[in-house]
C-alpha positions as CSV (number, residue, x, y, z in Angstrom):
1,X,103.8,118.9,74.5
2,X,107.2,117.9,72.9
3,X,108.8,114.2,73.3
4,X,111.2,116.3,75.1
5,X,109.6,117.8,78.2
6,X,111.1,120.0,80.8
7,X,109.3,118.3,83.7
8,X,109.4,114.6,83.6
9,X,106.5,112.7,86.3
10,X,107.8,109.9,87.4
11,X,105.1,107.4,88.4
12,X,104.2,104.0,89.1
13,X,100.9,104.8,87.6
14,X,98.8,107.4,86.9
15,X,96.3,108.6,89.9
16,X,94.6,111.3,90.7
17,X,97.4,113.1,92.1
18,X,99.5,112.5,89.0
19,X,96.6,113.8,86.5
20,X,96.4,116.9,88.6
21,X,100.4,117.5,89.0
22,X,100.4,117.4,85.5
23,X,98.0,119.7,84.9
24,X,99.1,122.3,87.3
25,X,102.5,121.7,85.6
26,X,101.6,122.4,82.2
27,X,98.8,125.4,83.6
28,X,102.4,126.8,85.2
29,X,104.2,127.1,82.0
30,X,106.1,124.3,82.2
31,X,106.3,121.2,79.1
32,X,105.7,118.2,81.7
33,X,105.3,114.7,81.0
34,X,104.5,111.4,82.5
35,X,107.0,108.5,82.5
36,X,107.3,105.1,84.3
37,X,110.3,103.3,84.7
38,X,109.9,101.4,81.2
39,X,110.0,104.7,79.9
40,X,112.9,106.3,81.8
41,X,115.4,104.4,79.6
42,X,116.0,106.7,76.9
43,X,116.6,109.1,79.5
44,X,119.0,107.0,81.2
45,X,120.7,106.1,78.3
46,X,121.4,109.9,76.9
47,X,118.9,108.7,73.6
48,X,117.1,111.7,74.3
49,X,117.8,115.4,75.9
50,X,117.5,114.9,79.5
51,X,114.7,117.1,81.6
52,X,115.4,119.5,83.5
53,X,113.6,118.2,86.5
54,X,112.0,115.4,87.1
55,X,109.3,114.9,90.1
56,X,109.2,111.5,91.9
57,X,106.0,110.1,92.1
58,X,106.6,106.6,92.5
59,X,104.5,104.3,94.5
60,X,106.9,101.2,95.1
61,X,109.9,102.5,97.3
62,X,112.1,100.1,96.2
63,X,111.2,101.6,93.0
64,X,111.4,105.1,94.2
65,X,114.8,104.8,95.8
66,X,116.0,103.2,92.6
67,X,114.8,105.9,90.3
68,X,116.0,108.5,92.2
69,X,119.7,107.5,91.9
70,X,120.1,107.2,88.7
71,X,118.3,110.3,87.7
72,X,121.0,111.8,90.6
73,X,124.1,109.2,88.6
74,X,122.6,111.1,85.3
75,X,123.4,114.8,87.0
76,X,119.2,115.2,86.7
77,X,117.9,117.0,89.6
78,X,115.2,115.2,91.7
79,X,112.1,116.8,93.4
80,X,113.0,115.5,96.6
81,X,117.0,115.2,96.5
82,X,118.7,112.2,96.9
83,X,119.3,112.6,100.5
84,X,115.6,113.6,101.1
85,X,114.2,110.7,99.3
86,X,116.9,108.6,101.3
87,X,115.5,109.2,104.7
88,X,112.1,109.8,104.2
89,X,111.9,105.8,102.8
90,X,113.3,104.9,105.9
91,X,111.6,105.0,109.2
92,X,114.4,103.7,111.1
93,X,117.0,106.5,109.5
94,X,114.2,108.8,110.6
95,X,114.4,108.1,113.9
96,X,118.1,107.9,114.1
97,X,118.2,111.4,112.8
98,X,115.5,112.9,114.7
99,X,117.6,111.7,118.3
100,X,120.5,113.0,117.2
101,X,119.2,116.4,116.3
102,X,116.7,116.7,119.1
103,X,113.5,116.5,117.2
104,X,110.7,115.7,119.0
105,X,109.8,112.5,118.1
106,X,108.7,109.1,119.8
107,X,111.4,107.2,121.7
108,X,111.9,104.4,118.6
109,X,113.9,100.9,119.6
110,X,115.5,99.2,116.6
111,X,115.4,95.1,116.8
112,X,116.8,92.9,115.0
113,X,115.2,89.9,116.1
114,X,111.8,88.7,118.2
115,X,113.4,88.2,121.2
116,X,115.2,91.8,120.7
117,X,111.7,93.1,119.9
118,X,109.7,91.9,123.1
119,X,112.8,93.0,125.2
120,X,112.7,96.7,123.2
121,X,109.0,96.4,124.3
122,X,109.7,95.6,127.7
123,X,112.4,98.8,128.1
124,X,109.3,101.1,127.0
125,X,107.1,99.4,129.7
126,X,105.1,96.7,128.1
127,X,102.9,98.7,125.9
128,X,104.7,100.0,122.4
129,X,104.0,100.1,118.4
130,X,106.0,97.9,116.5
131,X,106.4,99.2,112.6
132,X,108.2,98.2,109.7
133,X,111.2,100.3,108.6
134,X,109.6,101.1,105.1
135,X,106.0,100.9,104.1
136,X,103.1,103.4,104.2
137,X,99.4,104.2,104.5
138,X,99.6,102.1,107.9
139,X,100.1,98.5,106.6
140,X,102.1,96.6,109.0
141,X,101.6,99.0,112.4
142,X,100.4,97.1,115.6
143,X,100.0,98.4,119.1
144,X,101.3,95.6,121.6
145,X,100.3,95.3,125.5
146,X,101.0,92.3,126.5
147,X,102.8,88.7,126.2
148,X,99.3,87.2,124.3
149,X,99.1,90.3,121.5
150,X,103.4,89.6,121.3
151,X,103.2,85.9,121.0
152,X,100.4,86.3,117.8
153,X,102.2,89.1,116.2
154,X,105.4,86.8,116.4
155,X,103.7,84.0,115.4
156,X,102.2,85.5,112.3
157,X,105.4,87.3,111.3
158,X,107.8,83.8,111.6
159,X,104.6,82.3,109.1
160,X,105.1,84.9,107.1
161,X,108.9,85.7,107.5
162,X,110.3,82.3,108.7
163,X,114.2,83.6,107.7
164,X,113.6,87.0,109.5
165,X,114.5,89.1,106.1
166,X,112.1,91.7,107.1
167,X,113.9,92.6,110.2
168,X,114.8,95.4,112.0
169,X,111.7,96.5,113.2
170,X,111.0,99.5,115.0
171,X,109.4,99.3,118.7
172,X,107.7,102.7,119.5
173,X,106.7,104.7,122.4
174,X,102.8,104.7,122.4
175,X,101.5,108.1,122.2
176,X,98.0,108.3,123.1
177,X,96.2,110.5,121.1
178,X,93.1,112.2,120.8
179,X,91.4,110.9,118.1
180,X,93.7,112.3,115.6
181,X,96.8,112.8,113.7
182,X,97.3,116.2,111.5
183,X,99.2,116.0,108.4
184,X,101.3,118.9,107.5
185,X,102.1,119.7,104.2
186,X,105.2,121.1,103.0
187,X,106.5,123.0,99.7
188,X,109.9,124.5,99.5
189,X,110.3,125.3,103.1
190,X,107.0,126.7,103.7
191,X,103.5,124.6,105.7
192,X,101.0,125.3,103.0
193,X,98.3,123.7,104.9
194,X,97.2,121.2,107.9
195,X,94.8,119.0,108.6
196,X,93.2,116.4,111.1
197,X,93.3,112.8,110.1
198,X,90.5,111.2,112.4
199,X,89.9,107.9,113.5
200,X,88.3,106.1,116.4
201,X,92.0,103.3,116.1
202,X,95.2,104.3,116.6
203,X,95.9,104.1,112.8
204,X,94.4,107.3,111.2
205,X,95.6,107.3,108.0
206,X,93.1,109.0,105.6
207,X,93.4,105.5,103.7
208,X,92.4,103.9,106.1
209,X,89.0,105.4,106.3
210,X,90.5,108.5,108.4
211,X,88.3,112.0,108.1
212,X,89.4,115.0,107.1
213,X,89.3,118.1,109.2
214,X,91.3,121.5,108.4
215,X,92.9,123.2,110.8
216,X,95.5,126.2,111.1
217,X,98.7,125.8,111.0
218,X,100.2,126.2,114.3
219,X,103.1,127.8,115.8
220,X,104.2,124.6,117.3
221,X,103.3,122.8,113.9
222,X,105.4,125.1,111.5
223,X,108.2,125.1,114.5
224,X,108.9,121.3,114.0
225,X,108.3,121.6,110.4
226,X,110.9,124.2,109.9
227,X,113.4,122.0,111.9
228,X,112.3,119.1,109.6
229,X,113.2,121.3,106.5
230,X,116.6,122.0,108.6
231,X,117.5,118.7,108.3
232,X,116.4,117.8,104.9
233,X,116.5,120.3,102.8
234,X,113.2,122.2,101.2
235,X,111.4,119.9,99.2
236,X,107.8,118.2,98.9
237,X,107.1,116.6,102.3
238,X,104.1,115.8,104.1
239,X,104.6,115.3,107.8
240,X,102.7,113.7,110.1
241,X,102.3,115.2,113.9
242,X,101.1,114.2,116.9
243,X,99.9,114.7,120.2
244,X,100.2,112.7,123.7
245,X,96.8,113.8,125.3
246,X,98.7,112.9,128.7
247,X,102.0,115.3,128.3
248,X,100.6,118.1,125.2
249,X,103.9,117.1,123.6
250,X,104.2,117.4,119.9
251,X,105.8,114.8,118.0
252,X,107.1,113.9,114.5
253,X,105.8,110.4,113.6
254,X,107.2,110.1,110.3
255,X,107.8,112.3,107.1
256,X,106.8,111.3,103.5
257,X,108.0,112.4,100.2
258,X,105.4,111.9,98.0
259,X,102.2,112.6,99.4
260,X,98.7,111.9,98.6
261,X,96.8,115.0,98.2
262,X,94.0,114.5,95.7
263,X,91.3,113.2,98.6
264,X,91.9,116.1,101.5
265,X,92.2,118.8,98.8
266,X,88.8,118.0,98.0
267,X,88.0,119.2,102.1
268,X,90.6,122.0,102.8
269,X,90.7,123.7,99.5
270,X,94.1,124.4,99.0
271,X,95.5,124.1,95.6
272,X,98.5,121.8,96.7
273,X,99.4,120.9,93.1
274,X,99.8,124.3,92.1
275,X,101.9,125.4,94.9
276,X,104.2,122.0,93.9
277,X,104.0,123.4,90.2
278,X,105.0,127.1,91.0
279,X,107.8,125.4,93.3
280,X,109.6,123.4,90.4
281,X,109.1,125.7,88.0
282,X,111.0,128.0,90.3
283,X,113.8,125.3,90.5
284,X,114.2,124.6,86.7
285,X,113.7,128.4,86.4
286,X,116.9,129.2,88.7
287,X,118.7,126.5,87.2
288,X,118.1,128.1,84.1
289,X,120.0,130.7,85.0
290,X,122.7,129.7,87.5
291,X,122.8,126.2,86.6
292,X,121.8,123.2,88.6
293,X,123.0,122.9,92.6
294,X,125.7,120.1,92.7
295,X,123.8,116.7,93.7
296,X,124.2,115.3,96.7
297,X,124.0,111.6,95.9
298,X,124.9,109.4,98.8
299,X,125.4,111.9,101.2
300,X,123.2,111.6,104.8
301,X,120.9,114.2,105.3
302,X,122.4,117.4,106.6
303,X,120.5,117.4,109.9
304,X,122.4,119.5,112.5
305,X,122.9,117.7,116.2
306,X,121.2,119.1,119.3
């Protein structure tokens, strides 16, 4: 491997998912390396021959977002775009995006205080999940029924957040569920495989102690993916679905741009680092010969309204 890959990894650290991106990378043909922020700068800084690609694999968003725009400033395409990366660290532009286009998705209240939080509860009938705007694998998510659960979860967020920096929240419809989310994964534009993450809460996050259970990709699954891919362009998603046991809808919780893989590969059996290799080599290998797509740095995502 050269001090000059084609491919460079961008990571927080190095976890299984990294070790076996890399490999698949390298097994594809392609000169990949890992790199963490500290070591970005001679990139940054035109010291060294930039990559052609570079996949984003960090695990602080703040980190993430960062990265990704100045690899986008530097003209170096991202794996997701700009634009992806944008949305996908942002629950509340999700939602935004999802009304506006018509995607099935939970009807999601923004506050931007407590007392605009219980009264966003109230509209949805007194029983809602209230979420951070960015985060992931769960961490911050409660389910609120009444004035007692409210008053605690206020009272340990003003302990915790006495100038109200972390606000807006995000004040969910409840979907009751049966038992189960199923994660979708996505690469290019295509669902490469689905599974069941199970749980006896309402948080089912395979993180969280969730199961594993593979299951076909539906029609009505690959349907709300596509329109997903619509809106943001192909890239590396994984998208979590689910549905209301009382109405058989299907909604779009959230979408994530860099998923874990490493522990539910181990139960479906698809090779999802490969098919993530064989997708950026085919992106460095177009570029190769067409030259790169102009980058779309601060532009929304292109999501068409209903």
């Amino acid at each position: 491997m050269s001090d000059h890959p084609q491919v460079l990894v961008c990571v927080t650290m190095l976890r299984p998912e990294e070790h076996m991106l890399l490999e698949a990378l390298r097994s594809a043909g392609l000169d990949a390396k890992p790199a963490t922020a500290l070591q970005v700068a001679p990139v940054l800084n035109r010291d060294v021959p930039a990559p052609r690609a570079v996949l984003l694999r960090n695990l602080s968003h703040q980190e993430l977002a960062g990265m990704c725009q100045r690899f986008a400033h530097a003209g170096i395409r991202t794996v997701n775009s700009p634009a992806a990366v944008t949305l996908c660290l942002a629950k509340d532009l999700q939602a935004v995006t999802f009304a506006r286009a018509g995607i099935s998705h939970p009807v999601t209240r923004l506050a931007f205080s407590v007392d605009q939080a219980h009264a966003q509860i109230e509209h949805l009938g007194g029983d809602a999940v209230v979420k951070p705007v960015s985060g992931s694998w769960g961490r911050g998510i409660v389910r609120i029924r009444d004035d007692e659960q409210f008053d605690a979860w206020a009272g340990a967020r003003d302990s915790l957040d006495a100038g109200a920096r972390a606000f807006p929240v995000l004040v969910q419809q409840y979907v009751p569920k049966p038992g189960y989310n199923e994660r979708v994964h996505v690469i290019g534009d295509t669902a490469v495989v689905a599974y069941r993450q199970i749980s006896e809460g309402f948080r089912t996050n395979t993180r969280l102690g969730g199961r594993v259970e593979p299951v076909e990709v539906s029609p009505r699954s690959r349907d709300l993916c596509a329109r997903i891919v619509e809106c943001l362009g192909p890239g590396v998603y994984g998208i979590d679905l689910a549905e209301s046991v009382q109405t058989g809808e299907l909604f779009v919780l959230e979408v994530n741009s860099s998923p874990d893989f490493a522990r539910s590969s181990k139960v479906h059996g698809v090779d999802v680092a490969g098919l993530v290799a064989r997708y950026v080599k085919k992106l460095v290998d177009d570029d190769a010969v067409a030259g790169p797509p102009p980058l779309a740095i601060t532009e929304a995502a292109a999501c068409p309204a209903a």
